[in-house]
C-alpha positions as CSV (number, residue, x, y, z in Angstrom):
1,X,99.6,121.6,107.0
2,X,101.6,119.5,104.2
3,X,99.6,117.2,101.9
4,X,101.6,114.9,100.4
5,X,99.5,113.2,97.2
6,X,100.7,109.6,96.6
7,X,99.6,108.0,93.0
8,X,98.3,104.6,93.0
9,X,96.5,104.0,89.7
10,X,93.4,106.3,90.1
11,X,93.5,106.9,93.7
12,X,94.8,109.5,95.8
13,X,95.4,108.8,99.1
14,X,96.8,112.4,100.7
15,X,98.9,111.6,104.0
16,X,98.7,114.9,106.3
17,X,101.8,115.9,108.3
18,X,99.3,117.6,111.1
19,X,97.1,116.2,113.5
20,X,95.2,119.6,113.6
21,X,96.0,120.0,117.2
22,X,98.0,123.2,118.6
23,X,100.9,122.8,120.7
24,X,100.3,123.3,124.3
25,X,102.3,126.2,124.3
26,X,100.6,128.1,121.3
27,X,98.6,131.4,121.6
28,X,95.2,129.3,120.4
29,X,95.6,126.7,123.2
30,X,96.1,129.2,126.0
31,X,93.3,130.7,124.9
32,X,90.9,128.5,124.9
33,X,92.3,126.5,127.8
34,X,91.5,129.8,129.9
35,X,87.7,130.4,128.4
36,X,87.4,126.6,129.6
37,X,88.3,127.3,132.9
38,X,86.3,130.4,133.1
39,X,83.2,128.6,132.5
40,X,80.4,127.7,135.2
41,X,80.5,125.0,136.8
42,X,77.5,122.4,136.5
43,X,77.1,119.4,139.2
44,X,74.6,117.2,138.2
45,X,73.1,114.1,140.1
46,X,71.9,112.7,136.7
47,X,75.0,111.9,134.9
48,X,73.2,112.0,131.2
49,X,72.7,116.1,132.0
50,X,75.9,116.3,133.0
51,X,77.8,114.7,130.2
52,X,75.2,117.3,128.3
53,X,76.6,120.1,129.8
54,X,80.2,119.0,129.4
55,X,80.1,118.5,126.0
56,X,78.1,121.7,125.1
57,X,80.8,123.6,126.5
58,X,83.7,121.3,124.2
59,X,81.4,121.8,121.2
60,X,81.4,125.9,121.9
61,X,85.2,126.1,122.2
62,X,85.7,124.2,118.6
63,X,83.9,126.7,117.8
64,X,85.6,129.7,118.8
65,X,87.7,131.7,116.3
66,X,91.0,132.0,118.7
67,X,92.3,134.9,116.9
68,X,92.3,139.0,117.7
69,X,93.4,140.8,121.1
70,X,91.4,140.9,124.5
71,X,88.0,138.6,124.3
72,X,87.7,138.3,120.8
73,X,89.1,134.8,120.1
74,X,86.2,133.7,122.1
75,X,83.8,134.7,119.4
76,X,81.6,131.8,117.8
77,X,81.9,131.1,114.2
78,X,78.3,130.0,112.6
79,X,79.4,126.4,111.9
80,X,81.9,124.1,110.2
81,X,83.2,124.0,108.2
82,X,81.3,126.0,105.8
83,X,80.6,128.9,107.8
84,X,84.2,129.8,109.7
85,X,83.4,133.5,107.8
86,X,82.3,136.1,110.2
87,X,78.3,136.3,110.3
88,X,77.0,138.9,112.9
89,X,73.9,137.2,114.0
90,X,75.4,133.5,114.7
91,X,77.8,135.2,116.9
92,X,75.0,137.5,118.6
93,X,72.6,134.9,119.4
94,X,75.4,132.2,120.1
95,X,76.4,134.2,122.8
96,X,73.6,135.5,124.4
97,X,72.3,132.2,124.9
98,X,75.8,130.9,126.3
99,X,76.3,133.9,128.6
100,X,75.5,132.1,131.6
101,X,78.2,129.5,131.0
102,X,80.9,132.1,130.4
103,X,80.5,136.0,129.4
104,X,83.9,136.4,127.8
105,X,81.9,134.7,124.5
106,X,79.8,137.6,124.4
107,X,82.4,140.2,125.1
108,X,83.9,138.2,122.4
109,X,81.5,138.7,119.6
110,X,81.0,142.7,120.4
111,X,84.3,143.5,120.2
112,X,84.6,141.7,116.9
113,X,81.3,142.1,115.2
114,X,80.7,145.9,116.2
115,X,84.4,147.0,114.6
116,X,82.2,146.3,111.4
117,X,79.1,148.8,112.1
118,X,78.6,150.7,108.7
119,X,79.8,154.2,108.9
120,X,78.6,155.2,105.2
121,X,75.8,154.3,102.7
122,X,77.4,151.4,100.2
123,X,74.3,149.7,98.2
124,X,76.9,146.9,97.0
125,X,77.0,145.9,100.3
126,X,73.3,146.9,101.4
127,X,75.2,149.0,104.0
128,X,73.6,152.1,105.6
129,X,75.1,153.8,108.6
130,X,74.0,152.0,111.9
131,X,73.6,148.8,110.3
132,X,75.6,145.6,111.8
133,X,77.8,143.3,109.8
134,X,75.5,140.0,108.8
135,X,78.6,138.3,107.3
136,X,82.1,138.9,106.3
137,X,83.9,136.4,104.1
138,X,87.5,136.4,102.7
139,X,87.6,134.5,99.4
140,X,88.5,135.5,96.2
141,X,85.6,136.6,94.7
142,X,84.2,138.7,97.8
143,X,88.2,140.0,97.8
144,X,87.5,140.8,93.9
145,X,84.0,142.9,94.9
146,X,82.2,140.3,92.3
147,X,80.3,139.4,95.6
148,X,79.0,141.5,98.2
149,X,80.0,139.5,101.3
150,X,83.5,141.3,102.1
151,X,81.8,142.7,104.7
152,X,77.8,142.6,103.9
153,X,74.6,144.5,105.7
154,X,71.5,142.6,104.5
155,X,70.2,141.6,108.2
156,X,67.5,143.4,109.8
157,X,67.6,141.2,112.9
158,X,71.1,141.8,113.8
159,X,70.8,145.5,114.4
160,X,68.5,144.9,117.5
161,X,71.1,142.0,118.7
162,X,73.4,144.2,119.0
163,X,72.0,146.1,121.6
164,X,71.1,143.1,123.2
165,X,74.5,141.9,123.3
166,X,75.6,145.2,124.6
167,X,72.4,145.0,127.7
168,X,73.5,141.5,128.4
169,X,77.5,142.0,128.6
170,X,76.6,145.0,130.9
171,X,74.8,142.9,133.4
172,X,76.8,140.3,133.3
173,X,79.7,141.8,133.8
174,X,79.1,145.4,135.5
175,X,81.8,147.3,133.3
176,X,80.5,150.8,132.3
177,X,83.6,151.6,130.8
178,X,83.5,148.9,128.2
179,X,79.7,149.5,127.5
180,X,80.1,153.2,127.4
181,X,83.4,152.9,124.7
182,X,80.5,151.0,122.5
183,X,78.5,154.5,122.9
184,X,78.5,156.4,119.6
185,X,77.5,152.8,117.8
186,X,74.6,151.9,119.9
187,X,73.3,155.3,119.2
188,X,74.2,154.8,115.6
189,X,72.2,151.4,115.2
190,X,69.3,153.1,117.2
191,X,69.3,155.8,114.9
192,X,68.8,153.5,111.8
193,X,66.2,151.4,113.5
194,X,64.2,154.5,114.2
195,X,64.6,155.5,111.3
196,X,63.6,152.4,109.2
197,X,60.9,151.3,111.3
198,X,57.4,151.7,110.3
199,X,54.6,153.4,111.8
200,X,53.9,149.6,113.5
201,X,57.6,149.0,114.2
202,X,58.1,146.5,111.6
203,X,61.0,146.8,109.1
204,X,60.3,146.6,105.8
205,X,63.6,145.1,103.7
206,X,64.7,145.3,100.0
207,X,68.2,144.5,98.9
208,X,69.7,147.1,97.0
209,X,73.0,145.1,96.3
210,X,72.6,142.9,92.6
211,X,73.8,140.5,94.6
212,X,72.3,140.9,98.2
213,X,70.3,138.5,100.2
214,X,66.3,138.4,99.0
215,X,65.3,137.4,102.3
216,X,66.7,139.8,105.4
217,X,64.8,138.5,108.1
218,X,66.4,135.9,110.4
219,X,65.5,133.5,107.6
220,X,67.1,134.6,104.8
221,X,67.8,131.6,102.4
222,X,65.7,132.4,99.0
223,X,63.1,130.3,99.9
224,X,61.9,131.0,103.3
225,X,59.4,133.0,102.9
226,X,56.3,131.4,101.1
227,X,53.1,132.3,100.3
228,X,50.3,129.9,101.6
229,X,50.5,127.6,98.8
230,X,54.0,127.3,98.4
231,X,54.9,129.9,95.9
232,X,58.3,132.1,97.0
C-alpha cells in the first residue's frame, strides 16, 4: 500500500493507492471465500436473528489471519487493529464458541497456536515445558528480546483450552489421525497442569519474566485483580 503525503500548510492529507481489498483471484480471497461457504446455514423466520447471524459470520472472517498451509488461515486474531499478534486464548475460545458455525476455525487455531507449546524452561518468556503460547508478537522490541512477547507463556487458562480445543475438533470432526498427531503435546500440557496444580486443583501463578504479565488468569491486565476495597 503507497501513501502518498500531499503538503498543504499544516495538513497532511495521505491519498492511498489501495482499497484494502484482495483480488478475487488472491490466495486470501479463496480462502476465505471457502470458510464462508463451509459455514452452517441459519434460516430464520425473524429477519433481525437472521441478519444477526449473517453478520457474525462476516465479522469472524475479517477476523481471520488468511495466512499458513491447511486450516490455519482460518485462525481468529484477538481484535483490530491492535491485537492482529498471535494470543493463544482469543483464538481458543473464539473458536470453541464458533465451532458450530464452521470447525475449520478451530482446526485453524490448533494447528497454529500448538506449533508454539514450550519445549524448554525460558523464565524471559515465563515458558516451562507444556505450557501454551498466550501471545506472540513481531515488533521490534519483542524481535530485540527487550520484551518478552516474541512468543510469551504467562496464561494459566490457556493450557486447559487447549485440550479443549483438541476434545472439541475431535467431535466435530471424527479425525483420529489429526487428534492423535497432537499426541505428545496434549500429554505435555497435562503433564504441567498436574504438575502445577495444587492439592485443590487451583494454579497458583508468579511471573518470573521482569517483564511478564502480573495477572495470569483470564484477566490479566494489572489491575484486575482487587482486593475488596479497591487496592491491586
Amino acid at each position: 500500500m503507497e501513501v502518498v503525503p500531499v503538503f498543504q500548510g499544516e495538513v497532511v492529507e495521505p491519498f492511498y493507492g489501495h482499497d484494502g481489498s484482495f483480488p478475487p483471484d488472491a490466495p486470501a480471497t479463496q480462502a476465505r471465500r471457502g470458510w464462508v461457504e463451509g459455514c452452517a446455514r441459519l434460516s430464520a423466520a425473524n429477519p433481525a436473528v437472521q441478519v444477526a447471524w449473517e453478520q457474525a459470520v462476516s465479522d469472524l472472517a475479517s477476523l481471520q489471519l488468511l495466512d499458513g498451509p491447511g486450516a490455519e488461515p482460518f485462525m481468529i486474531v484477538a481484535g483490530m487493529p491492535n491485537y492482529t499478534g498471535l494470543f493463544g486464548r482469543d483464538a481458543y475460545v473464539a473458536a470453541l464458541q464458533t465451532a458450530a458455525l464452521n470447525p475449520a476455525t478451530l482446526r485453524g487455531a490448533l494447528q497454529t497456536v500448538s506449533r508454539w507449546n514450550a519445549q524448554t524452561t525460558d523464565d524471559h518468556y515465563d515458558a516451562q515445558p507444556g505450557k501454551v503460547l498466550h501471545q506472540r508478537e513481531q515488533g521490534p522490541l519483542a524481535q530485540l528480546g527487550e520484551t518478552p512477547f516474541l512468543h510469551y507463556y504467562g496464561d494459566y487458562s490457556t493450557p486447559g483450552l487447549f485440550l479443549l480445543a483438541a476434545a472439541a475438533d475431535l467431535a466435530h470432526t471424527g479425525d483420529l489421525e489429526f487428534f492423535r498427531s497432537l499426541r505428545d503435546k496434549l500429554l505435555g500440557t497435562i503433564e504441567w497442569m498436574e504438575k502445577n496444580a495444587d492439592s485443590e486443583g487451583f494454579y497458583p501463578y508468579l511471573s518470573r519474566s521482569p517483564q511478564g504479565l502480573k495477572n495470569q488468569s483470564w484477566k490479566d491486565s494489572g489491575d484486575a485483580v482487587l482486593y475488596p476495597d479497591g487496592r491491586r
